[in-house]
C-alpha positions in Angstrom: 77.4 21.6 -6.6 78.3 22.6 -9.9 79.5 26.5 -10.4 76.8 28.8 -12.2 79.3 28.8 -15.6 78.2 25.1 -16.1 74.5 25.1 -15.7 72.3 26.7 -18.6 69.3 28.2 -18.4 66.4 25.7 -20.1 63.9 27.5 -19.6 62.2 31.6 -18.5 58.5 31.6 -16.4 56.4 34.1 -15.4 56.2 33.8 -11.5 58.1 32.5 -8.6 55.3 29.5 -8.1 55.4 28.2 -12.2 59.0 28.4 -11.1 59.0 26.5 -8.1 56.5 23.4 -9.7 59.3 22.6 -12.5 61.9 23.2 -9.9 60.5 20.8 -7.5 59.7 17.8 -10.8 62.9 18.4 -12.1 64.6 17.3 -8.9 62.4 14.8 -8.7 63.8 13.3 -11.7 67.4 13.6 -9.8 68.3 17.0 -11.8 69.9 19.6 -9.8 68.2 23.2 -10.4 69.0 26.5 -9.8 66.5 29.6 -9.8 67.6 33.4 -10.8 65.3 35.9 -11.0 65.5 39.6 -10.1 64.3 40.9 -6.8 61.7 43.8 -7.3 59.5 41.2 -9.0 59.9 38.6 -6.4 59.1 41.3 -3.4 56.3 43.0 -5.5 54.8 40.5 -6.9 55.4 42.0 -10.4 54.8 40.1 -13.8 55.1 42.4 -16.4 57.3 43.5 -19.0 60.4 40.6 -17.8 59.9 41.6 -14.2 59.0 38.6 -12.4 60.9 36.5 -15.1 62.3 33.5 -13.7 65.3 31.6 -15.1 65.3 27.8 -14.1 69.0 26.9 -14.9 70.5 23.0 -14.9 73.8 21.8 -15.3 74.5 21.5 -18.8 75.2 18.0 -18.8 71.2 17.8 -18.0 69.9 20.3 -20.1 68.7 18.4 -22.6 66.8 15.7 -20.7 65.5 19.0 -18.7 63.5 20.0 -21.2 62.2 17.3 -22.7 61.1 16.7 -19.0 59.6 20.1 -18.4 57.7 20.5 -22.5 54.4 19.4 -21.3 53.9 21.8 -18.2 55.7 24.4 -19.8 52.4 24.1 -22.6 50.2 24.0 -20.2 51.4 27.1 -18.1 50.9 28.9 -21.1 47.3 27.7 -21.6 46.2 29.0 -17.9 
């Protein structure tokens, strides 16, 4: 797989599992994803103030199909 230079972040969630959902569509769609987020949030459950932020990175090449992919449930996430 690509090295983490050439894949962009498209998108930052709230929450390991929001994470997970557009992780798992995205490859779905064939598009490679990586997830960063920082660890205090993901062992305390923590959602506040950027902890618990979760970067969903793709390779650049597929960045913008990415998020023209992921639009809808990112609106929707935001509703709930």
């Amino acid at each position: 797989m690509a090295g983490k230079s050439q894949f962009e972040i498209i998108s930052r969630v709230h929450g390991k599992e929001i994470a997970q959902v557009i992780k798992a569509h995205l490859e779905s769609e064939g598009i490679p994803v990586e997830l960063q987020y920082e660890s205090a949030g993901l062992l305390y459950g923590i959602t506040v103030d950027g902890i618990g932020e979760v970067k969903i990175l793709v390779p650049k090449d597929c960045a913008e199909e990415a998020r023209r992919i992921i639009e809808p449930q990112e609106s929707a996430a935001e509703e709930e």
